[in-house]
DSSP file (Angstrom, degrees, kcal/mol; ACC not computed):
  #  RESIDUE AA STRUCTURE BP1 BP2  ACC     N-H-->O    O-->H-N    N-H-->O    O-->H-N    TCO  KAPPA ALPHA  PHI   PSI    X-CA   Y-CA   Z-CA
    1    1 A X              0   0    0      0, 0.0     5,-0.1     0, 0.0     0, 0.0   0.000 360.0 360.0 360.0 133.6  -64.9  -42.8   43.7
    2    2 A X     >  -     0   0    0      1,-0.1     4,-2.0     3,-0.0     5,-0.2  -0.246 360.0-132.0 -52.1 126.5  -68.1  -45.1   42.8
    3    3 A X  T  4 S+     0   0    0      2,-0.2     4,-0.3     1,-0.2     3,-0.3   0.858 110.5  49.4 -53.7 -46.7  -67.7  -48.6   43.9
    4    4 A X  T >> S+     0   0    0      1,-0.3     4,-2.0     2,-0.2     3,-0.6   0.867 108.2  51.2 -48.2 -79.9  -68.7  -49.7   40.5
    5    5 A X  H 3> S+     0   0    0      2,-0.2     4,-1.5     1,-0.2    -1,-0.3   0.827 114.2  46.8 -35.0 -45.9  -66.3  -47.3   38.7
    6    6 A X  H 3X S+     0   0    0     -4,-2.0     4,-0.6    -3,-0.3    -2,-0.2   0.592 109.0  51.0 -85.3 -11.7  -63.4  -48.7   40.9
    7    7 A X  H <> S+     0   0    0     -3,-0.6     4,-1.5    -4,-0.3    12,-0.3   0.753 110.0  50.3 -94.9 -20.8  -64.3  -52.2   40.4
    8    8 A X  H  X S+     0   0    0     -4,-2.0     4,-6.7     2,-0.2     5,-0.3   0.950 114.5  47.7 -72.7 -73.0  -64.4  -51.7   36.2
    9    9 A X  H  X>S+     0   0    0     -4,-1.5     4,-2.5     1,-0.3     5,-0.6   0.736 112.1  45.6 -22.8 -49.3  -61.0  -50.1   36.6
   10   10 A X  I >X>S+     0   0    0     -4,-0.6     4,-2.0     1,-0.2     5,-1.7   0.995 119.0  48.6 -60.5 -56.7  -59.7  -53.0   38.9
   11   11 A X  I 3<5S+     0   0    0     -4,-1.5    -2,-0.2     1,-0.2    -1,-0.2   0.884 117.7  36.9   4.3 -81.5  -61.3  -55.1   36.2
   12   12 A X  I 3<5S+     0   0    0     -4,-6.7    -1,-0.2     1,-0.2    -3,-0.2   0.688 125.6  24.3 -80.1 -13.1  -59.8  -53.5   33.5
   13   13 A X  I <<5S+     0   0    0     -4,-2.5    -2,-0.2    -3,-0.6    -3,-0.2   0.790 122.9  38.5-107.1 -53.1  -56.1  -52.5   34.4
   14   14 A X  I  <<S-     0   0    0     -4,-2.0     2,-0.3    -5,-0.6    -3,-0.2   0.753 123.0 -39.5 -88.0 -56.7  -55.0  -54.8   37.0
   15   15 A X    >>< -     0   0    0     -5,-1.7     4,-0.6    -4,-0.1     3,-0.6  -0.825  64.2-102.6-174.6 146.0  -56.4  -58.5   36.5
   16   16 A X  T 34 S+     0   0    0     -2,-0.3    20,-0.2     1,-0.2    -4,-0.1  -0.771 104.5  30.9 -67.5 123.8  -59.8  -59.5   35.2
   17   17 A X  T 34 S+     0   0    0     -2,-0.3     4,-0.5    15,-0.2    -1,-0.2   0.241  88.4  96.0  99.2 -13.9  -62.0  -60.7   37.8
   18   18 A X  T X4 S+     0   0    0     -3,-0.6     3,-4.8     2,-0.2     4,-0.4   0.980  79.7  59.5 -81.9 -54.0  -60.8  -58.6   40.6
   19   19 A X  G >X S+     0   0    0     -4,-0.6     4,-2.6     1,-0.3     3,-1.6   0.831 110.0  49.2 -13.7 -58.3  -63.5  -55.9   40.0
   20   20 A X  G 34>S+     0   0    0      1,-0.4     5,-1.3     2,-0.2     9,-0.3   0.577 115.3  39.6 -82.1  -4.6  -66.0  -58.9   40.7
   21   21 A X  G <45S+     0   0    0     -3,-4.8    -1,-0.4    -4,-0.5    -2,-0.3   0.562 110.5  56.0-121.1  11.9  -64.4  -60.0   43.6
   22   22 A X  T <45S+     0   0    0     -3,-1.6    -2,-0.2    -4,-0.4    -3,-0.2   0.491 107.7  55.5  -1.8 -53.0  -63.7  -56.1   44.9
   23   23 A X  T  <5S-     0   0    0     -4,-2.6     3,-0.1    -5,-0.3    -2,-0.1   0.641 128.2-101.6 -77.2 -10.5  -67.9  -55.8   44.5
   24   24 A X  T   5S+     0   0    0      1,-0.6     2,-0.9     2,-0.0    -3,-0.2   0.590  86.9 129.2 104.7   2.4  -68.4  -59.3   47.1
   25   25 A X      < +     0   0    0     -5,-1.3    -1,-0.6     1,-0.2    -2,-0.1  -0.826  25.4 160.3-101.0 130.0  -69.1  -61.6   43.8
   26   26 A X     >  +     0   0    0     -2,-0.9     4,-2.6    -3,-0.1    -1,-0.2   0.709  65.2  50.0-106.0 -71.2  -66.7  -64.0   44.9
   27   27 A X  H  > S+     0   0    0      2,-0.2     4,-1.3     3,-0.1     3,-0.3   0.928 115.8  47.7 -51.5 -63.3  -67.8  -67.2   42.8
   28   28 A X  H  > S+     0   0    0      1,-0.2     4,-2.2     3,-0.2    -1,-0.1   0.772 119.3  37.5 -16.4 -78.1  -67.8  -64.7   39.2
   29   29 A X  H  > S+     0   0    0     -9,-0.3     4,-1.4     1,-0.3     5,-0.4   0.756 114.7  51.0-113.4 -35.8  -64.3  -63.1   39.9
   30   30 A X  H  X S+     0   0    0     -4,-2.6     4,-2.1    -3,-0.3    -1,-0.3   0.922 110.7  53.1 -61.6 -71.5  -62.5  -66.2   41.3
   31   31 A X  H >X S+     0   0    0     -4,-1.3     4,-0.7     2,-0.2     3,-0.5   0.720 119.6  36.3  11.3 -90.5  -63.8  -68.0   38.0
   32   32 A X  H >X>S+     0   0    0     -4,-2.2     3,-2.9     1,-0.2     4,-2.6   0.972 109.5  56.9 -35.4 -74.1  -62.2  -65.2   36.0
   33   33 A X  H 3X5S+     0   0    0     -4,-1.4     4,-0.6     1,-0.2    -2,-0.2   0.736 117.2  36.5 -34.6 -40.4  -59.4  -64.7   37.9
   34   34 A X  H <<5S+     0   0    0     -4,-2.1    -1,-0.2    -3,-0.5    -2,-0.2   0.448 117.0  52.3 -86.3  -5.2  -58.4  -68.7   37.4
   35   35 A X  H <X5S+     0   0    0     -3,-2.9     4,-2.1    -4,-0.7    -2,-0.2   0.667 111.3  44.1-105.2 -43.5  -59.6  -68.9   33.9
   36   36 A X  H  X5S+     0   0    0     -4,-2.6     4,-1.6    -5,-0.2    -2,-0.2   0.847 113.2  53.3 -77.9 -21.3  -57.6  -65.9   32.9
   37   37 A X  H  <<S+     0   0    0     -5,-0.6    -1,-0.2    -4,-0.6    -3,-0.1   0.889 105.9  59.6 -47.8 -44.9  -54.5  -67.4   34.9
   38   38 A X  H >> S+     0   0    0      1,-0.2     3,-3.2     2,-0.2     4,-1.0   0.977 102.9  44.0 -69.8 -59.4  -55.0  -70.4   33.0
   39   39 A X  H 3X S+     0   0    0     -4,-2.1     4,-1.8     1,-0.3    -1,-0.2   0.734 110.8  53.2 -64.7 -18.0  -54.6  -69.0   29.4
   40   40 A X  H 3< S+     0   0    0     -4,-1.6    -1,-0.3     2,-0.3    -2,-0.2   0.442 107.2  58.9-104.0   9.0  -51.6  -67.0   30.1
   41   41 A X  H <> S+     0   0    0     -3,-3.2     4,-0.5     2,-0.1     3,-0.3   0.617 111.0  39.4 -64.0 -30.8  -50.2  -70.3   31.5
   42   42 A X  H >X S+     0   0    0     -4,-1.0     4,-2.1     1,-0.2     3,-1.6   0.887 106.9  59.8-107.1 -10.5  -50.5  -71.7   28.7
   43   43 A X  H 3X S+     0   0    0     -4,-1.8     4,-1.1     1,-0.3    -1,-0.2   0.591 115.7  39.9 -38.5 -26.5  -49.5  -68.9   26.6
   44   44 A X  H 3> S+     0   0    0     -3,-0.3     4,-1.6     2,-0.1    -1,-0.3   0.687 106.3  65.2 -82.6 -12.7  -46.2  -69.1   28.4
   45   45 A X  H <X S+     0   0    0     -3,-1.6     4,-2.3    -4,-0.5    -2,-0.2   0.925 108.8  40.0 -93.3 -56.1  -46.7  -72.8   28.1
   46   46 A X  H  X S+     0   0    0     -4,-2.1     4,-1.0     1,-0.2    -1,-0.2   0.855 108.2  53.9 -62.8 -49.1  -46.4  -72.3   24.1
   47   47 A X  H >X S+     0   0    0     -4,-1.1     4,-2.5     2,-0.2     3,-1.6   0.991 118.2  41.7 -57.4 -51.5  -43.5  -69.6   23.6
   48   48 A X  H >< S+     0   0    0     -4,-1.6     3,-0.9     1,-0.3     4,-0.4   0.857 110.7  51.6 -37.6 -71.2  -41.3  -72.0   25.9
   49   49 A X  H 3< S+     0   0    0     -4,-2.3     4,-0.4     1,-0.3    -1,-0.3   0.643 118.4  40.4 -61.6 -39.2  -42.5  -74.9   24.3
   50   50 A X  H <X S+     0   0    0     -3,-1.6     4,-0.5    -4,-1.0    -1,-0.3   0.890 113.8  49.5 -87.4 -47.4  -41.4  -73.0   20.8
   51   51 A X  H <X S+     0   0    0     -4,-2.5     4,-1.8    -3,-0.9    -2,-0.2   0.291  91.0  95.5 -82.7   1.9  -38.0  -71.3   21.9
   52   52 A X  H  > S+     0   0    0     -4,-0.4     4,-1.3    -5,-0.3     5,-0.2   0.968  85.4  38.2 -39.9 -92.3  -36.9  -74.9   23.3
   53   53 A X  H >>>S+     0   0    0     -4,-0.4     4,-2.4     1,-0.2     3,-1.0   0.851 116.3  48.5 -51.1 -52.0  -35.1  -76.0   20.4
   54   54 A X  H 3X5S+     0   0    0     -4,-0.5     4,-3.0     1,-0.3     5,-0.5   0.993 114.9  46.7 -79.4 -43.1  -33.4  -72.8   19.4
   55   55 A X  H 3X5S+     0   0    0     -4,-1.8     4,-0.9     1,-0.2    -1,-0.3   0.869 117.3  45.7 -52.2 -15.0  -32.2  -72.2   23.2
   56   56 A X  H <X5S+     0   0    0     -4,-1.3     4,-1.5    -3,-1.0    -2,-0.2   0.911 114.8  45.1 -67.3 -47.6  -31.1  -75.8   23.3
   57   57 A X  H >X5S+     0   0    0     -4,-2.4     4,-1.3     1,-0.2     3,-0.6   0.943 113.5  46.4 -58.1 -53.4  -29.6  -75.3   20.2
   58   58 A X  H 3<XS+     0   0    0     -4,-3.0     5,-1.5    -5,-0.6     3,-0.3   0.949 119.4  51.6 -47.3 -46.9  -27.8  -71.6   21.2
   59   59 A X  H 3<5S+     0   0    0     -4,-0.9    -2,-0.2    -5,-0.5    -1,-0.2   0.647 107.7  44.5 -82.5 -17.5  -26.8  -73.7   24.5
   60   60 A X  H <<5S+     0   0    0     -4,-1.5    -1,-0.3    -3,-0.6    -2,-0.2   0.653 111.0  55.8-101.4 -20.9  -25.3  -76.6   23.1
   61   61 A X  T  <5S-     0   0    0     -4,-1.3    -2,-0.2    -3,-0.3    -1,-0.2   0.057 111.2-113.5 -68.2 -11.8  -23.4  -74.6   20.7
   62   62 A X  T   5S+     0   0    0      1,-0.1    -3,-0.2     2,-0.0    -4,-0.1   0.453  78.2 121.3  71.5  -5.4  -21.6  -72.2   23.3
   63   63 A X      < -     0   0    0     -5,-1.5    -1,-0.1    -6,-0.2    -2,-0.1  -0.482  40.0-173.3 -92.2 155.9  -23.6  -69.0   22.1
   64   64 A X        +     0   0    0     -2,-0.1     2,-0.5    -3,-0.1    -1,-0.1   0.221  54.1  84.4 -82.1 -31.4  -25.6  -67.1   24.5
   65   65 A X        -     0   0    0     -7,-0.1     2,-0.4     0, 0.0    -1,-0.0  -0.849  55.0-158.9-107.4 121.6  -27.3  -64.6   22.4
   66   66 A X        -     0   0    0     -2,-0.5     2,-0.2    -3,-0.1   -12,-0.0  -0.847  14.0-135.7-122.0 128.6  -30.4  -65.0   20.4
   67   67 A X     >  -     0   0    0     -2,-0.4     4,-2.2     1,-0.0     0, 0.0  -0.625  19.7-121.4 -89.3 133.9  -31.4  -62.8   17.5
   68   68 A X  T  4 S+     0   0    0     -2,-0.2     4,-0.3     2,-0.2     5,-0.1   0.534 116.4  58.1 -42.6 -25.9  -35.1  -61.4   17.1
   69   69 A X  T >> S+     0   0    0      2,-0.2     3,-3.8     3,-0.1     4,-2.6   0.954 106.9  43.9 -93.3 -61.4  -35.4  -62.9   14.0
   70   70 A X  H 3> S+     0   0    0      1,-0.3     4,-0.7     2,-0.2     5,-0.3   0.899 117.4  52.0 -25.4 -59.5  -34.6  -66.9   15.6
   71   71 A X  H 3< S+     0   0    0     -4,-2.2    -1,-0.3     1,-0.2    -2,-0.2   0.666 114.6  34.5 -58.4 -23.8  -37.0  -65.8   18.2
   72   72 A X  H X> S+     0   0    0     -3,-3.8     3,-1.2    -4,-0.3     4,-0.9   0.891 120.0  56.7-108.1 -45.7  -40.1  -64.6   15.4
   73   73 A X  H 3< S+     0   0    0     -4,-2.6     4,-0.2     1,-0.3    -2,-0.2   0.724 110.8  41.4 -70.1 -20.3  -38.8  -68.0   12.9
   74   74 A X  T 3< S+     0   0    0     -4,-0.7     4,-0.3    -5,-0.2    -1,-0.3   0.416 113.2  51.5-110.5  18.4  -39.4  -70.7   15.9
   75   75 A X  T <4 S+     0   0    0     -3,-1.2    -2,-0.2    -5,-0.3    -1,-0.2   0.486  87.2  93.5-100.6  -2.3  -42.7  -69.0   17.0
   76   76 A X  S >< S+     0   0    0     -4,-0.9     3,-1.0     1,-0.3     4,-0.3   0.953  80.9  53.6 -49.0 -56.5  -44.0  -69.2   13.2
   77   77 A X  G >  S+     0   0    0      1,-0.3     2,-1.6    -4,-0.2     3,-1.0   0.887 109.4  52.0 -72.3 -50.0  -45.7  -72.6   13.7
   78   78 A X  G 3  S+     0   0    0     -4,-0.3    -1,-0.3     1,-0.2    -2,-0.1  -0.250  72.7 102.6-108.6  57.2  -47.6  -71.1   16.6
   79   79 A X  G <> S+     0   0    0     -2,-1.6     4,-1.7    -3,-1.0    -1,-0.2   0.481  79.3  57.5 -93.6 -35.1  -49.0  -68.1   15.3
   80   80 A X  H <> S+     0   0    0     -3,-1.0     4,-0.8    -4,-0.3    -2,-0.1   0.966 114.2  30.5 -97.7 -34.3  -52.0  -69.5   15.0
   81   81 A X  H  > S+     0   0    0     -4,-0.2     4,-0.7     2,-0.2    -1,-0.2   0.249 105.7  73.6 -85.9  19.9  -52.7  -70.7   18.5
   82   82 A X  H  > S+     0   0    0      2,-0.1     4,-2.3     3,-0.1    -2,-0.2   0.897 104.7  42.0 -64.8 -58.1  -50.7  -67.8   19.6
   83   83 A X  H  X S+     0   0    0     -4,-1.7     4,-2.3     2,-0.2     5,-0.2   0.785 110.5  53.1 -44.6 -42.8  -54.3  -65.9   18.4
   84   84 A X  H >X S+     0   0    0     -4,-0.8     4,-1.7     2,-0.2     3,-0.9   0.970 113.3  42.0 -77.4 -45.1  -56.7  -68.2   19.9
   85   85 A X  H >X S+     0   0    0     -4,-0.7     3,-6.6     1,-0.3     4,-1.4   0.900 119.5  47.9 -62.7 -55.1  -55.1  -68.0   23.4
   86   86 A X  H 3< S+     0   0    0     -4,-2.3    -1,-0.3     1,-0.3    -2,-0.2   0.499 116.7  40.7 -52.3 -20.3  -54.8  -64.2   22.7
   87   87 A X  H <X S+     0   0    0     -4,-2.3     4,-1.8    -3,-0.9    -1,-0.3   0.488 110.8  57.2 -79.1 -30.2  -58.5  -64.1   21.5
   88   88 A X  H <X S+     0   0    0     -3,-6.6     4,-0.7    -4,-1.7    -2,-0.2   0.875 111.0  44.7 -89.1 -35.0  -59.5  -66.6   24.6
   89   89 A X  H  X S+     0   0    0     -4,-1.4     4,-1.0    -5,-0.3    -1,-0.2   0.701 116.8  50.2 -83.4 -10.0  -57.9  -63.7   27.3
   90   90 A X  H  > S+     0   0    0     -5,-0.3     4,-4.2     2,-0.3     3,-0.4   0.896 108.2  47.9 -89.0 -67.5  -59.7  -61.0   25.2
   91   91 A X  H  X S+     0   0    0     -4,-1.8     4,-1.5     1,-0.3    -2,-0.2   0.803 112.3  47.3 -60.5 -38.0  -62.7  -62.5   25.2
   92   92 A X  H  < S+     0   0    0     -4,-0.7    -2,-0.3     2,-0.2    -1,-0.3   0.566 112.6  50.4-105.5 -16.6  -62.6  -63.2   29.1
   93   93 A X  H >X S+     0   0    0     -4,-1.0     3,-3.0    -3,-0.4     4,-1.7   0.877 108.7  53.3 -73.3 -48.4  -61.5  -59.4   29.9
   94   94 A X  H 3X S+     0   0    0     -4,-4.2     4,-3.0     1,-0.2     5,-0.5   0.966 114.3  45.2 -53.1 -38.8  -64.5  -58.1   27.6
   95   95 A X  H 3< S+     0   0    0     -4,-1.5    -1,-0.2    -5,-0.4    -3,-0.1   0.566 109.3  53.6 -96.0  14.0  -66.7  -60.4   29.8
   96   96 A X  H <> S+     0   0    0     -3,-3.0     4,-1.1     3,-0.1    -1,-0.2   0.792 113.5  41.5 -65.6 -57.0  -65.2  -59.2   32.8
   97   97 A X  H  X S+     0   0    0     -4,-1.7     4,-2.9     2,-0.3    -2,-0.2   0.799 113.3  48.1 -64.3 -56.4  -65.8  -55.8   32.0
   98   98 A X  H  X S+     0   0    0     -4,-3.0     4,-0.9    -5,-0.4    -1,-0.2   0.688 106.0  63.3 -92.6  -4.2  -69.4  -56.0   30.7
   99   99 A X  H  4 S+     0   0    0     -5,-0.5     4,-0.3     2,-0.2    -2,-0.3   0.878 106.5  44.7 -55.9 -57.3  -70.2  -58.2   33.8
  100  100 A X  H  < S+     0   0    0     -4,-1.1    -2,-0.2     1,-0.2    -3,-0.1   0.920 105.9  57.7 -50.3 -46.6  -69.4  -55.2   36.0
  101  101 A X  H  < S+     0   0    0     -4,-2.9    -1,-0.2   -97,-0.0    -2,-0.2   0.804 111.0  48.2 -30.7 -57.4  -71.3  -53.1   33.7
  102  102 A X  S  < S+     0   0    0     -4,-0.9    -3,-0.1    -5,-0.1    -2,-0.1   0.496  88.1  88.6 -49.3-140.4  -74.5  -55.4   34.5
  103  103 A X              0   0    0     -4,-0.3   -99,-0.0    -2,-0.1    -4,-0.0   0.780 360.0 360.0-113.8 139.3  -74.6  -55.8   37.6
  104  104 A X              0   0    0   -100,-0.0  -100,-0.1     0, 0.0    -4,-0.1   0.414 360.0 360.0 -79.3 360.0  -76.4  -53.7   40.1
């Protein structure tokens, strides 16, 4: 298989940024690799941060069990930087991707 080919793939399937560091680009793919790390830290950072109160609330209450609908009603507020991180990891696989693509 073409180094190239194997590095989009890594790239594109496995984590952004490995491709680039799979091809010897070390500074590129670490970059990625810690920049896309970052946003889905804080992407977990935000559902926690959102499901706080109703697991406190479930927990303080003696219930265990959380309905899909609690879950969708305390994530409302953060719908809208739910998008931007999702947009921000998006953005940083497409320029993973079209980085390998460049480069010779």
């Amino acid at each position: 298989m073409n180094r190239k080919l194997t590095a989009l793939l890594l790239s594109a399937l496995v984590l952004p940024g490995l491709g680039q560091l799979y091809l010897g680009r070390k500074v590129a793919g670490g970059i990625i690799v810690v920049l896309v790390n970052l946003v889905l830290l804080l992407a977990l950072f935000v559902l926690v941060r959102g499901l706080s109160p109703v697991i406190a609330s479930r927990i303080a209450g003696g219930a265990i069990n959380i309905t899909p609908a609690e879950v969708m009603a305390a994530l409302d507020g953060a719908t809208g930087f739910g998008k931007a991180v999702l947009a921000a990891f998006f953005l940083l696989w497409t320029f993973s991707l079209v980085d390998i693509l460049r480069c010779k």
